[in-house]
N, C-alpha and C positions, 0 to 999 in steps of 0.2 A: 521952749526948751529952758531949762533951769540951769544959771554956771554959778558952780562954790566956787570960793576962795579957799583958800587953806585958812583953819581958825586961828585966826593971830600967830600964824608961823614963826614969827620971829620972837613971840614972848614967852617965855616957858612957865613962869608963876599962872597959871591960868585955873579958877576955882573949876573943882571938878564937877558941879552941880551945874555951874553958868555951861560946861562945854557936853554934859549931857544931853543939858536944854536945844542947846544947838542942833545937836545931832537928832533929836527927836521932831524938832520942825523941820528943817529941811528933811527928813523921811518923809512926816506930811505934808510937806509940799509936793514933794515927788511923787509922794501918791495921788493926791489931788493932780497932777500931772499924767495918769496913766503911766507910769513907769517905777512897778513895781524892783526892776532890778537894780536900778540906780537906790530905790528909797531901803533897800536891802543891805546896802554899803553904810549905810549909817545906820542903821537898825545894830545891824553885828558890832559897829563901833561905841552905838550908845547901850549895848547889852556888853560889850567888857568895861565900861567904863563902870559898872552897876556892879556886875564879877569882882572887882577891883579894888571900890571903893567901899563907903558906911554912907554911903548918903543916902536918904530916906527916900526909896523911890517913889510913895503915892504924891509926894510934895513936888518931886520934878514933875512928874507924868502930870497930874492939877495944876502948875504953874505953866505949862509948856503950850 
């Protein structure tokens, strides 16, 4: 079983590229986990963070 933390809850300046990256590994990991529903909760969050932002997505998704 896989437990998140909240990503740096207390800090609000957070780059939106570092908190995509986040959100895309922990999806694979929870997939690599068999638990496609949990890796679906950040799947939606790092697909509005993409909606939202200009950040270059082939560079997060390659970096991540």
């Amino acid at each position: 079983m896989i437990r998140i933390r909240p990503l740096l809850a207390g800090m609000r300046n957070i780059d939106p590229l570092y908190k995509l990256q986040m959100n895309i590994k922990i999806a694979m990991l929870f997939l690599e986990d068999d638990d496609p529903v949990s890796a679906e909760t950040f799947i939606k969050k790092a697909s509005s963070l993409i909606a939202h932002s200009k950040v270059c997505v082939y560079l997060c998704v390659r970096g991540a």
